[in-house]
N, CA and C atoms as an extended XYZ file, in Angstrom:
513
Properties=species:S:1:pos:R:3:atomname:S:1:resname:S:1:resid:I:1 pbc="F F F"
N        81.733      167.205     -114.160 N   UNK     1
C        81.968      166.516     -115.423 CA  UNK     1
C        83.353      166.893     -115.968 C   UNK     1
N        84.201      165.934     -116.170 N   UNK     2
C        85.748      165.837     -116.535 CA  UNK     2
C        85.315      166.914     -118.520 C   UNK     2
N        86.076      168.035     -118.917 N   UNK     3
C        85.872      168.732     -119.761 CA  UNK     3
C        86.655      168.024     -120.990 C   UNK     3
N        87.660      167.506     -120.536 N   UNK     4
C        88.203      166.921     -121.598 CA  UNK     4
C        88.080      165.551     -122.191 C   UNK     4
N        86.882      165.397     -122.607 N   UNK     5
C        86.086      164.289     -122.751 CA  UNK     5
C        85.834      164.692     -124.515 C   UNK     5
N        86.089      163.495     -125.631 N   UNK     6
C        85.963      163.830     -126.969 CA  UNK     6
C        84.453      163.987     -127.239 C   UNK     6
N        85.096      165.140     -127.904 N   UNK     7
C        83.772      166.044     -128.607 CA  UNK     7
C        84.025      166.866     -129.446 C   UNK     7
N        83.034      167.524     -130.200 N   UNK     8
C        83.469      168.256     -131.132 CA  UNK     8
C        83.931      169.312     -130.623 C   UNK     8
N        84.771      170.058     -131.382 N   UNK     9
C        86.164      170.940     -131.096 CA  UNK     9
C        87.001      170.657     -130.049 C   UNK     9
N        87.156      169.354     -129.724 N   UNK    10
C        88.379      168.682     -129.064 CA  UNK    10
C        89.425      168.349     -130.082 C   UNK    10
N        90.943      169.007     -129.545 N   UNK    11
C        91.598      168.148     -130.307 CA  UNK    11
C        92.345      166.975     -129.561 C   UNK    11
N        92.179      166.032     -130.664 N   UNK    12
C        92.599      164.269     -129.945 CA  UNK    12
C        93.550      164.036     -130.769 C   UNK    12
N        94.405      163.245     -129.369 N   UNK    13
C        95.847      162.260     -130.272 CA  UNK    13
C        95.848      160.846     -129.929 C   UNK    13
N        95.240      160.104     -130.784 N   UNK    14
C        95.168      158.294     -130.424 CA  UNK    14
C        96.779      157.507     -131.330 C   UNK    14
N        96.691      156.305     -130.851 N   UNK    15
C        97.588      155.674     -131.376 CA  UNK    15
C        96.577      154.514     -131.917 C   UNK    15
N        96.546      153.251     -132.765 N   UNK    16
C        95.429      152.311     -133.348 CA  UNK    16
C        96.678      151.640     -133.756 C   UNK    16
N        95.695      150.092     -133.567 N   UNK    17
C        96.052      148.932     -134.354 CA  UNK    17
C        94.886      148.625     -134.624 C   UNK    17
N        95.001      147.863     -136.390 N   UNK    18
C        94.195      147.035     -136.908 CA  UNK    18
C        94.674      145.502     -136.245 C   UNK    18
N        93.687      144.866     -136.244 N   UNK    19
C        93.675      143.530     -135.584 CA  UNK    19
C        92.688      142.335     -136.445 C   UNK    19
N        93.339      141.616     -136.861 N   UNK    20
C        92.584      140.673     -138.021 CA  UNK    20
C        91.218      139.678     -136.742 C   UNK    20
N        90.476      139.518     -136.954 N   UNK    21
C        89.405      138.857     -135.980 CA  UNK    21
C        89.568      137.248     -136.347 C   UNK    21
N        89.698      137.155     -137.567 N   UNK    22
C        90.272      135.031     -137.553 CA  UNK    22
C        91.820      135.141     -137.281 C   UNK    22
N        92.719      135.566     -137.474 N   UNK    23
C        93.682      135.031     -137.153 CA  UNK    23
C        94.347      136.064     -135.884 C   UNK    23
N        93.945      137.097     -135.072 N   UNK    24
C        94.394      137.893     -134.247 CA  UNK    24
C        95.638      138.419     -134.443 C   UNK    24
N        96.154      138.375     -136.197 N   UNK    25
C        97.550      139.073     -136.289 CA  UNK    25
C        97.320      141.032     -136.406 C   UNK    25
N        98.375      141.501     -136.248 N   UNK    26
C        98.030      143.235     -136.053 CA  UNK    26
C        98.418      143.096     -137.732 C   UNK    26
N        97.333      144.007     -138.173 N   UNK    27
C        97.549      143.818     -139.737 CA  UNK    27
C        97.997      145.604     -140.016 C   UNK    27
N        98.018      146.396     -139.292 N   UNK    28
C        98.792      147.720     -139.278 CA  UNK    28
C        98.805      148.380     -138.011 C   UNK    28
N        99.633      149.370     -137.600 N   UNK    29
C        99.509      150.018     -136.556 CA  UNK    29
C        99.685      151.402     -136.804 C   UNK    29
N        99.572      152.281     -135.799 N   UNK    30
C       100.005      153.525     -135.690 CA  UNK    30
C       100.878      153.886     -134.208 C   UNK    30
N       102.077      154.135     -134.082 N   UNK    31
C       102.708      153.840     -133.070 CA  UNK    31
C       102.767      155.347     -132.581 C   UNK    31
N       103.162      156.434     -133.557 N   UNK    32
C       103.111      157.842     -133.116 CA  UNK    32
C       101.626      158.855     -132.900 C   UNK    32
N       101.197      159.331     -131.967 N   UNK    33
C        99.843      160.100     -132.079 CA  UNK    33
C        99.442      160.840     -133.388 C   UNK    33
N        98.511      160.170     -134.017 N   UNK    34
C        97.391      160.838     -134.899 CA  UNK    34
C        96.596      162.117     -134.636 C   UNK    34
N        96.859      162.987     -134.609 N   UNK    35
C        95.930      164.007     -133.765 CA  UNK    35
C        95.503      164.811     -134.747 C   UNK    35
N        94.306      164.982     -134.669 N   UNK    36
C        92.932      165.898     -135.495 CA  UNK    36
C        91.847      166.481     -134.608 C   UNK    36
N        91.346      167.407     -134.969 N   UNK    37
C        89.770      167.942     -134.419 CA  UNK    37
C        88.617      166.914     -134.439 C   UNK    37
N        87.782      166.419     -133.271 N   UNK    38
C        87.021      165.823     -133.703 CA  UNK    38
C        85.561      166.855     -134.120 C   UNK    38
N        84.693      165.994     -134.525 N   UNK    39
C        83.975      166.946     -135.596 CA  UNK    39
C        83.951      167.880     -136.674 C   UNK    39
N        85.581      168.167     -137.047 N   UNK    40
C        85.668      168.759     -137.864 CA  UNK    40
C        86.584      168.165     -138.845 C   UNK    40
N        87.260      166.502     -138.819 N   UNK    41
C        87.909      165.892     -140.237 CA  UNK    41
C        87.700      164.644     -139.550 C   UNK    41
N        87.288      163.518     -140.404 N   UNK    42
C        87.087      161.965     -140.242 CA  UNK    42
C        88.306      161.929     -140.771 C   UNK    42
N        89.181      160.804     -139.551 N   UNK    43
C        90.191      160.911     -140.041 CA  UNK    43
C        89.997      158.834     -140.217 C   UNK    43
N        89.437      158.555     -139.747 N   UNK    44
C        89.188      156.512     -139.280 CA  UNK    44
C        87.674      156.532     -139.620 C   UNK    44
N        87.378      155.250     -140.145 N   UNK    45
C        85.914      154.961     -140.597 CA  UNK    45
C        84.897      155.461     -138.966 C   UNK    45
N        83.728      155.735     -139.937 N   UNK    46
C        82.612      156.400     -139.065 CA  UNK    46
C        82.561      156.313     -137.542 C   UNK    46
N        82.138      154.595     -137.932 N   UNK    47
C        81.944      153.902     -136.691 CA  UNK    47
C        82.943      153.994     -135.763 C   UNK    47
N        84.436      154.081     -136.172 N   UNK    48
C        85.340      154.463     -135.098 CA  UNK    48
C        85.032      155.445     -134.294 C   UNK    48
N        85.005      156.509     -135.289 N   UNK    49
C        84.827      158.227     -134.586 CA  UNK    49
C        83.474      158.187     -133.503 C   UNK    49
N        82.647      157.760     -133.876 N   UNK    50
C        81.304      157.674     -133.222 CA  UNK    50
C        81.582      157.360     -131.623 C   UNK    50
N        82.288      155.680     -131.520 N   UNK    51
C        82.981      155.406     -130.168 CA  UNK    51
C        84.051      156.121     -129.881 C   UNK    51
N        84.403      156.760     -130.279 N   UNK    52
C        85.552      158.165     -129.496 CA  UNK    52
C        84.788      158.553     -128.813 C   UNK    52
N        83.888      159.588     -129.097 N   UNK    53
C        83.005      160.330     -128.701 CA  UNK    53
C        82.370      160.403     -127.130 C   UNK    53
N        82.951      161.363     -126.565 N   UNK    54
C        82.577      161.022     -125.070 CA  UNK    54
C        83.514      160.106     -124.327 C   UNK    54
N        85.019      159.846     -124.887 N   UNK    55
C        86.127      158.827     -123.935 CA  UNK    55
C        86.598      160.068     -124.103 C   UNK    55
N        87.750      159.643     -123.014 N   UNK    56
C        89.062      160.247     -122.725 CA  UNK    56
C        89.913      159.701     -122.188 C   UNK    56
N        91.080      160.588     -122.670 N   UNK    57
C        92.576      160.553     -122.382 CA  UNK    57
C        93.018      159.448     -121.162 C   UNK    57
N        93.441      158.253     -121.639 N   UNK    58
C        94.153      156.921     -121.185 CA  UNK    58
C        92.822      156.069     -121.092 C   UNK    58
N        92.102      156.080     -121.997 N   UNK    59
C        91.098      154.919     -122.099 CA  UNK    59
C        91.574      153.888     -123.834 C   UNK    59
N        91.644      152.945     -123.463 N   UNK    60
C        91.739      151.934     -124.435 CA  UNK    60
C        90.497      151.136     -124.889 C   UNK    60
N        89.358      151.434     -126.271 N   UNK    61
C        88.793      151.070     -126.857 CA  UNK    61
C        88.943      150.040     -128.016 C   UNK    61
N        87.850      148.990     -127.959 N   UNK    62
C        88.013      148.601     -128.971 CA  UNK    62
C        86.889      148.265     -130.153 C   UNK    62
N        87.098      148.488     -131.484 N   UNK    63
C        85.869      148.885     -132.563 CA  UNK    63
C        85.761      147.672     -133.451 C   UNK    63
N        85.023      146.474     -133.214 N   UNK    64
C        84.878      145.788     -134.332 CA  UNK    64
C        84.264      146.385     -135.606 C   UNK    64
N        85.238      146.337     -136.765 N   UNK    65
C        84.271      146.672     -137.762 CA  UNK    65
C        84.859      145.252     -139.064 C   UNK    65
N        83.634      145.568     -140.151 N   UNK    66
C        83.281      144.264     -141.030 CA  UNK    66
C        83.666      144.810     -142.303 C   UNK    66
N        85.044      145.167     -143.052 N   UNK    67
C        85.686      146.189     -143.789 CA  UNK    67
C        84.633      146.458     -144.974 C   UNK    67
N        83.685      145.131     -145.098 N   UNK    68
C        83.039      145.187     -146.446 CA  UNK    68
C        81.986      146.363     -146.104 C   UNK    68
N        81.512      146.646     -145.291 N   UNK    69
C        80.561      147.991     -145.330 CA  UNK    69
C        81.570      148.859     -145.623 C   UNK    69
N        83.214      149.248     -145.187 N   UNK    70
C        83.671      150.357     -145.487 CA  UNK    70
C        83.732      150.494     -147.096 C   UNK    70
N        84.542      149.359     -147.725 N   UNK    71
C        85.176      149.240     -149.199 CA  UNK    71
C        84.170      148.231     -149.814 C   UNK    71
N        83.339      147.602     -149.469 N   UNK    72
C        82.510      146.498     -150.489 CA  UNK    72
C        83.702      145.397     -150.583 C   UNK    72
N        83.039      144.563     -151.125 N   UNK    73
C        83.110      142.827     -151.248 CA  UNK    73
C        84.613      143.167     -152.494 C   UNK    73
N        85.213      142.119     -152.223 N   UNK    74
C        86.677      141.872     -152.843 CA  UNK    74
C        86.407      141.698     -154.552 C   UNK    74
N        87.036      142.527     -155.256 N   UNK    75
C        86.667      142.641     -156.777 CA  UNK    75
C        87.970      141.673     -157.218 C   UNK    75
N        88.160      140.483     -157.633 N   UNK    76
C        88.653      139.732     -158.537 CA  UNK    76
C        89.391      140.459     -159.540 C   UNK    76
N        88.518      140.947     -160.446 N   UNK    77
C        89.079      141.465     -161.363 CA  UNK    77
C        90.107      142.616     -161.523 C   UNK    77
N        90.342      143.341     -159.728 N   UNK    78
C        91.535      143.910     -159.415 CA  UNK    78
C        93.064      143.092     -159.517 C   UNK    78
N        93.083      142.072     -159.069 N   UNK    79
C        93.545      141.006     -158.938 CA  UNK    79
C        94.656      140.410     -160.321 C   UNK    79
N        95.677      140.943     -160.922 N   UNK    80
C        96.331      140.796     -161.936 CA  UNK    80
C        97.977      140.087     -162.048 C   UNK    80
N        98.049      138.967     -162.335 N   UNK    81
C        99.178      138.299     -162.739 CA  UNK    81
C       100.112      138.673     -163.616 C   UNK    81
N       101.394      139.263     -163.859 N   UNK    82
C       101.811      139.080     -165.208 CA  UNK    82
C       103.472      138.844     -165.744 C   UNK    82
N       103.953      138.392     -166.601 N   UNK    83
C       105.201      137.439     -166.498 CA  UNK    83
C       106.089      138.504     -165.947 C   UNK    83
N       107.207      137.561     -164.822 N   UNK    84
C       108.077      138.735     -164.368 CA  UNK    84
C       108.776      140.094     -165.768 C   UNK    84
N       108.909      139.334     -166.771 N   UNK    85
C       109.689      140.026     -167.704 CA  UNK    85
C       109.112      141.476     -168.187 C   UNK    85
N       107.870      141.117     -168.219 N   UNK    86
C       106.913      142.405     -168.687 CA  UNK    86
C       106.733      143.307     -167.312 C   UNK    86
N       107.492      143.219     -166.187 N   UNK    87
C       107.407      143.866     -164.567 CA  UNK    87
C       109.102      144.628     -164.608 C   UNK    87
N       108.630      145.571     -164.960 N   UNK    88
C       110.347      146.783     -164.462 CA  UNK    88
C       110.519      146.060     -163.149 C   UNK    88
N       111.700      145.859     -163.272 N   UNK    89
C       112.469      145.796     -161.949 CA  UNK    89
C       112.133      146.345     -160.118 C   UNK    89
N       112.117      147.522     -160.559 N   UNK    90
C       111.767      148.611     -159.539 CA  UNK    90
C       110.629      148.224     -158.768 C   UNK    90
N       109.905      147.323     -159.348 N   UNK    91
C       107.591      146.618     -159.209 CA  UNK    91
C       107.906      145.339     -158.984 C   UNK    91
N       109.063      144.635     -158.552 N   UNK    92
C       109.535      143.162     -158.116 CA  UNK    92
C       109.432      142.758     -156.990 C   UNK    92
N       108.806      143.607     -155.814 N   UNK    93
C       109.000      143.340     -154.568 CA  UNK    93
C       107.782      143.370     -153.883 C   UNK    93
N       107.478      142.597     -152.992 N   UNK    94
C       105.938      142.344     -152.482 CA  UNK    94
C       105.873      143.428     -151.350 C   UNK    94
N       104.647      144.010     -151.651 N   UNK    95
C       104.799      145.224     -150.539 CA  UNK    95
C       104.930      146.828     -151.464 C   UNK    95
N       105.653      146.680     -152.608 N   UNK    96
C       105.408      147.495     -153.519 CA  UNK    96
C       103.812      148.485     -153.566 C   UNK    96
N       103.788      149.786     -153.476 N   UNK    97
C       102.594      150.478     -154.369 CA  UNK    97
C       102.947      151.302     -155.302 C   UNK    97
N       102.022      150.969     -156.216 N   UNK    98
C       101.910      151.170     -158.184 CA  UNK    98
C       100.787      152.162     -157.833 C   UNK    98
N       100.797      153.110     -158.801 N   UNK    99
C        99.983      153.894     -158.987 CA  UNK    99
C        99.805      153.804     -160.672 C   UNK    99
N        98.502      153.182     -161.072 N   UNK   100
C        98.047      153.240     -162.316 CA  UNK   100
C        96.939      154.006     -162.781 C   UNK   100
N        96.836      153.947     -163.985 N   UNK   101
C        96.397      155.185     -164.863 CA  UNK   101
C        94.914      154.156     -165.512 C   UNK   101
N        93.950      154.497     -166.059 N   UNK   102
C        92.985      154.134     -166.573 CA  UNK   102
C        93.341      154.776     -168.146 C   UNK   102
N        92.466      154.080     -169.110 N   UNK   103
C        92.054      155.234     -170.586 CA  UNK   103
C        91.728      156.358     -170.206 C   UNK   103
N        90.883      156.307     -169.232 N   UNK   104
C        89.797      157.611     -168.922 CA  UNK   104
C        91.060      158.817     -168.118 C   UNK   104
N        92.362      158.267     -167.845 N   UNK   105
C        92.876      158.597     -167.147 CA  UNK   105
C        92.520      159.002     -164.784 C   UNK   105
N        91.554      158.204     -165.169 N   UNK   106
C        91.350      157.844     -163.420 CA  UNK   106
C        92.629      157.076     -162.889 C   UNK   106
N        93.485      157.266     -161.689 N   UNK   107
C        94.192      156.372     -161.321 CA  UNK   107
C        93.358      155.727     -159.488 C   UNK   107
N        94.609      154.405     -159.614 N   UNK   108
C        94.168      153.355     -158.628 CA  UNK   108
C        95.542      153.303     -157.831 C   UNK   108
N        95.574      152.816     -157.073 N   UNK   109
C        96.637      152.116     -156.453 CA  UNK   109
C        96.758      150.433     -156.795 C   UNK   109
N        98.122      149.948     -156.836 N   UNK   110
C        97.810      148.672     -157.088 CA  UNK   110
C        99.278      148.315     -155.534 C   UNK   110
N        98.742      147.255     -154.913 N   UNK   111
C        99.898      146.570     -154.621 CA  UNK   111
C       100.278      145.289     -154.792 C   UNK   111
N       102.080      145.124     -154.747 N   UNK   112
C       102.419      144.099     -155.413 CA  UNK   112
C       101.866      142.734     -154.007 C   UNK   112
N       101.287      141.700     -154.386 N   UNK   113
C       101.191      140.903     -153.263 CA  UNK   113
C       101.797      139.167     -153.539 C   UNK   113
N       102.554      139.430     -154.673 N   UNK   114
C       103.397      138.209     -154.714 CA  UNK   114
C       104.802      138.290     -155.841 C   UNK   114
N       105.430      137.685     -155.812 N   UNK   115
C       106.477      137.674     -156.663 CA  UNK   115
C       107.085      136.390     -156.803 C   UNK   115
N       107.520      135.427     -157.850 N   UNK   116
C       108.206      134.465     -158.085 CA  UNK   116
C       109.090      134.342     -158.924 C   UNK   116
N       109.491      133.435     -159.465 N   UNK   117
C       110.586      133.580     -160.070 CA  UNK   117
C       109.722      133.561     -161.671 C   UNK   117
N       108.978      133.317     -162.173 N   UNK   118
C       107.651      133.753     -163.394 CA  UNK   118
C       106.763      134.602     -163.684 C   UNK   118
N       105.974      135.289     -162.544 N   UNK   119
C       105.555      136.015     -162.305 CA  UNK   119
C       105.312      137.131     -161.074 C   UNK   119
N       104.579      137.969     -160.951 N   UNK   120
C       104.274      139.421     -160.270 CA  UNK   120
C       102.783      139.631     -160.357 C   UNK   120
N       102.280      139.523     -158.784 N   UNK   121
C       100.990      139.440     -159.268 CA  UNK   121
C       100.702      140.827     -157.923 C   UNK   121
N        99.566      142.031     -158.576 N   UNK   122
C        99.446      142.787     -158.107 CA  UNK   122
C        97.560      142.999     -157.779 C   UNK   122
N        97.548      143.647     -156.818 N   UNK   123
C        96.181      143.540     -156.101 CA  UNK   123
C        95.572      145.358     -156.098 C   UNK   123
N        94.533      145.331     -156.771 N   UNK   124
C        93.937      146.897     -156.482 CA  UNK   124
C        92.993      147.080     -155.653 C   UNK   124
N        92.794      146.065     -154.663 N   UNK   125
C        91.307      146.039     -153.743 CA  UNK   125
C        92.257      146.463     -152.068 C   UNK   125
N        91.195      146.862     -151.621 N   UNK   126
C        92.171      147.651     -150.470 CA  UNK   126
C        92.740      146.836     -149.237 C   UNK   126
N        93.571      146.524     -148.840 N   UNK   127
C        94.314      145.341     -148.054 CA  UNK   127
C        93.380      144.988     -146.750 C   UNK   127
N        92.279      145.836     -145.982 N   UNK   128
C        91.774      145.005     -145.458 CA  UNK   128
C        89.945      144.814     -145.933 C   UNK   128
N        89.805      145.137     -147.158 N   UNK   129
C        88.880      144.373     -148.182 CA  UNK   129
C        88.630      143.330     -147.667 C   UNK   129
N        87.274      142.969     -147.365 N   UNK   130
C        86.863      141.243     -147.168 CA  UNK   130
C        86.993      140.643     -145.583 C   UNK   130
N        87.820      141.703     -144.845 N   UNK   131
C        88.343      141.096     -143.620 CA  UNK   131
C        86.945      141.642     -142.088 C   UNK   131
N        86.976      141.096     -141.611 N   UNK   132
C        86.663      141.694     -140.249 CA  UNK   132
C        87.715      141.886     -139.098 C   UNK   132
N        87.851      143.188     -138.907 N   UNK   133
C        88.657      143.886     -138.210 CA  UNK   133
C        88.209      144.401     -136.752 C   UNK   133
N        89.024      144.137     -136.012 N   UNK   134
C        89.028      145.251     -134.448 CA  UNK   134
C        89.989      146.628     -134.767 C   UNK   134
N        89.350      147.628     -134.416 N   UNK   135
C        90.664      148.694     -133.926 CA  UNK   135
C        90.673      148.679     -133.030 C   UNK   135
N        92.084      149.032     -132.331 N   UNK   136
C        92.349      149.085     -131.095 CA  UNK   136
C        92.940      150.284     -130.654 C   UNK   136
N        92.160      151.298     -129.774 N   UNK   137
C        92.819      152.336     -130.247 CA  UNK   137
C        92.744      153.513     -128.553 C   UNK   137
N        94.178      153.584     -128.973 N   UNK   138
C        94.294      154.323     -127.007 CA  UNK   138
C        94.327      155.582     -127.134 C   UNK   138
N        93.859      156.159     -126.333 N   UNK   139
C        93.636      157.743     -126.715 CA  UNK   139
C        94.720      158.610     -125.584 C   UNK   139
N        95.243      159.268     -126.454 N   UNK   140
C        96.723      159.535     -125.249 CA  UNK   140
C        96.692      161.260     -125.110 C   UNK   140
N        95.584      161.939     -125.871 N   UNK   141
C        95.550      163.427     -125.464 CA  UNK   141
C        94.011      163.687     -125.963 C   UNK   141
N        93.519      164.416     -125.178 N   UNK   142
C        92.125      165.066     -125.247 CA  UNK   142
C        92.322      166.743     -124.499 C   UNK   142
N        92.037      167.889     -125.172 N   UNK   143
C        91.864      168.887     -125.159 CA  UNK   143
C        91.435      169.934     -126.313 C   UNK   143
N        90.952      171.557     -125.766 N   UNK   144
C        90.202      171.998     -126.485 CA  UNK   144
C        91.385      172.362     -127.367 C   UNK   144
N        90.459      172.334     -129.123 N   UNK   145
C        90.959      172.875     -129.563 CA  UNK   145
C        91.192      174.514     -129.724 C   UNK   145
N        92.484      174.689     -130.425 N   UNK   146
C        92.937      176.406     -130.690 CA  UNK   146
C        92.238      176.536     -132.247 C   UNK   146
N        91.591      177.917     -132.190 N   UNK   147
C        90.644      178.171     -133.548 CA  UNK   147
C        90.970      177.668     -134.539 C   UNK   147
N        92.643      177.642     -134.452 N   UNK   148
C        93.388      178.031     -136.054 CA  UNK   148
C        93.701      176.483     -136.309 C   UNK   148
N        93.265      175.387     -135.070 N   UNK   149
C        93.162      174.197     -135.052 CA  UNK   149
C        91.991      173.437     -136.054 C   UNK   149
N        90.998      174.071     -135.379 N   UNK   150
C        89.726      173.768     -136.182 CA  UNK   150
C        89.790      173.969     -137.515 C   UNK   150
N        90.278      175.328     -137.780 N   UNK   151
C        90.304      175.727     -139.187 CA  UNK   151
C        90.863      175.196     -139.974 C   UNK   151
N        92.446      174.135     -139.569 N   UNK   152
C        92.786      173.486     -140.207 CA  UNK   152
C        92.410      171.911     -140.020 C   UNK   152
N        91.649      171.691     -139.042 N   UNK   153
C        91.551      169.898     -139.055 CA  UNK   153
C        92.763      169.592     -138.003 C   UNK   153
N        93.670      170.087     -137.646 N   UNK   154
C        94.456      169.500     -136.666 CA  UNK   154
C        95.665      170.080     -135.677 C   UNK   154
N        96.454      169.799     -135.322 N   UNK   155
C        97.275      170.364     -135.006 CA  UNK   155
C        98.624      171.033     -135.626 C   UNK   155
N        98.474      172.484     -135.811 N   UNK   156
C        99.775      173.401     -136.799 CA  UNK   156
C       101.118      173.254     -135.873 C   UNK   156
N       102.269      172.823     -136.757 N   UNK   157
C       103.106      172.413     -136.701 CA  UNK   157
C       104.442      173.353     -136.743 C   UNK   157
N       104.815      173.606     -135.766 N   UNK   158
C       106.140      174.713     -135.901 CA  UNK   158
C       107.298      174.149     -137.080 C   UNK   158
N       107.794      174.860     -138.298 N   UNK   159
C       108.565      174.641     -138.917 CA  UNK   159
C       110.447      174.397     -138.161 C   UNK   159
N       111.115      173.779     -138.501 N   UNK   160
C       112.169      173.879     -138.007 CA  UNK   160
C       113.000      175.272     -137.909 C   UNK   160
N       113.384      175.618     -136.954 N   UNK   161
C       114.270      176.627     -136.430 CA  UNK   161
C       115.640      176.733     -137.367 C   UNK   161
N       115.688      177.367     -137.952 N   UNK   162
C       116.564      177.628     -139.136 CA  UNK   162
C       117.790      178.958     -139.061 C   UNK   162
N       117.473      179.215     -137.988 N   UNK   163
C       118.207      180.900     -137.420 CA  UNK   163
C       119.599      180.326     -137.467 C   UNK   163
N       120.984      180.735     -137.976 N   UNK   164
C       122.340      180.378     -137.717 CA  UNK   164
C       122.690      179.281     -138.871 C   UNK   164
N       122.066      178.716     -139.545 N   UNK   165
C       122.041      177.495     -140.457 CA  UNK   165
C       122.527      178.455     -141.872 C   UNK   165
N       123.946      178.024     -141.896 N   UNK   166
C       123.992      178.181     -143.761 CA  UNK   166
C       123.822      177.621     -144.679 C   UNK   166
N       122.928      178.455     -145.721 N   UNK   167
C       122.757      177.169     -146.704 CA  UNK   167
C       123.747      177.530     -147.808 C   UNK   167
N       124.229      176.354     -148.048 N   UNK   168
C       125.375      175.503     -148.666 CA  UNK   168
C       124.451      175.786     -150.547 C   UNK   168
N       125.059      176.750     -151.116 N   UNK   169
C       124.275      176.550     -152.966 CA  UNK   169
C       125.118      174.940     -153.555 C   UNK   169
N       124.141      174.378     -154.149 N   UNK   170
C       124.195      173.437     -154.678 CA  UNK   170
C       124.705      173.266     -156.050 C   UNK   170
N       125.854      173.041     -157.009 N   UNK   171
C       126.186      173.108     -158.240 CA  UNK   171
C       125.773      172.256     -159.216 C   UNK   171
């Protein structure tokens, strides 16, 4: 039996695309390896992690999922128009994320998903809300994890080499 097969205290590095199921456009990707412990941090909805489980390294899977079990059904009332003039400048561009505040002081994310020459209309429901999705997702390293791996959820990261470097004080 091949050992490096995902499981818990494996650490894995996949790459994923989201994939829209009506129109087959890639609605995000991940081009550089993601790498975490499995069983010890969800890093992709359930059902992803579940089909990891037991692949390995150069297998290409793919996960239909139906986003409304992840986030629920598309809330409207996220959904806000308002005249460009009352929109700072800086919140003019589609693709924009706003981070807003409640009374209660809870915040949301909002993004901007239109702009005209009248208005700015911004969306707080999560971009693939409502959609049915494939991931597509290639798994490009499987091995055990190191303790101090587990302990943190993933792989610890050597800081840059700084030996010989002057630092320059700033006025």
């Amino acid at each position: 039996m091949n050992d490096n097969v995902i499981a818990d205290g494996k650490y894995v590095e996949v790459t994923y695309k989201v994939i829209d199921q009506i129109s087959g456009g890639v609605l995000t990707q991940v081009e550089f390896p993601l790498g975490y412990v499995h069983g010890t941090n969800e890093i992709l909805a359930p059902a992803v992690m579940a089909e990891l489980e037991g692949k390995e390294a150069g297998e290409v899977i793919e996960v239909p999922i139906d986003c409304k079990q992840i986030y629920g059904p598309r809330d409207e009332s996220l959904v806000i128009t308002d005249r460009i003039q009352n929109v700072p400048e800086e919140y003019r561009q589609v693709g924009m994320s706003i981070l807003m505040e409640s009374e209660t002081g809870q915040t949301k994310t909002f993004l901007v998903t239109r702009v005209d020459a009248k208005s700015v209309t911004i969306d707080g429901n999560n971009p693939l809300c409502g959609r049915e999705v494939i991931f597509r997702l290639e798994i490009i390293l499987v091995r055990d994890a190191t303790d101090e791996e587990i302990q943190y959820g993933g792989k610890i990261e050597e800081g840059p080499d700084l030996e010989g470097v002057t630092q320059v004080p700033i006025n």
